[in-house]
N, C-alpha and C positions, 0 to 999 in steps of 0.2 A: 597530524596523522591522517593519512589518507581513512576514509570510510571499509574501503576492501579488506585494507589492512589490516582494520580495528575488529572485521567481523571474522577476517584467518586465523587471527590470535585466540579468540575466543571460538572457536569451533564448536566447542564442547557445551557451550553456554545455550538456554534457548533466550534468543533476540525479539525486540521487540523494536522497531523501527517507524516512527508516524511522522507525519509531515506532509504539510503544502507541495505536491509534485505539481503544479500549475501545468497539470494538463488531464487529460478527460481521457484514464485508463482504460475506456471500452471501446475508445479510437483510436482508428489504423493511422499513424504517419512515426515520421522518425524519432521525435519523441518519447514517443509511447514504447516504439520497438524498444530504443536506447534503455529504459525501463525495467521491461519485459525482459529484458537482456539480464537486465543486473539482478532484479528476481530469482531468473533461470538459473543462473552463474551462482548464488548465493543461496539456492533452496529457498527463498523465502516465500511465505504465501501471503494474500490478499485478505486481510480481516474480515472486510467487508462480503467477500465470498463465501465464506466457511461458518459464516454462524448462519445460514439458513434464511435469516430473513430478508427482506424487500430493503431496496435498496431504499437509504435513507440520501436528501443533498446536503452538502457541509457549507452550504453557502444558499442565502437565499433574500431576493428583495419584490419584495409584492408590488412596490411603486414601481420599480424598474421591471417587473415583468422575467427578472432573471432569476435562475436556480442552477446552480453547477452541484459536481461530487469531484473537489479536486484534491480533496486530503485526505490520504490513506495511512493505513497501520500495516504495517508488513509483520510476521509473525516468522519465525525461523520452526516451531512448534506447532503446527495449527491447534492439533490436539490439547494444547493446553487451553485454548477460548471457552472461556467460563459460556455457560449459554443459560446463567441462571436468570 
């Protein structure tokens, strides 16, 4: 079953969707739009935006020098994020 499909059917449900999107949602390219799109299309909102704090990376190596935030939680609900 397609994804779209699974969240039409439950409409009525509030959703909770997370996962490695292997891309860097605060940048502009087709990716992200591609995303941004399915968000838009699907009411969902950005976890990570909505509880107020600083952004945290979900990935990070100190030898390498690298830090990403490439995995998000989508929220059909925002209102329900506990912010205890």
């Amino acid at each position: 079953m397609e994804i779209d499909v699974c969240i039409k059917e439950h409409y009525d449900c509030n959703l909770v969707l997370g996962g490695d999107f292997n891309c860097h949602l605060d940048s502009n390219n087709p990716a992200t739009n591609m995303i941004f799109d399915f968000i838009k299309e699907n009411n969902f909102h950005r976890s990570d935006l909505g509880s107020g704090s600083s952004k945290a990376f979900t990935y990070g190596s100190d030898v390498l020098g690298n830090h990403s935030c490439v995995d998000f939680v989508l929220m059909s609900a925002i209102s329900k994020l506990c912010s205890c």
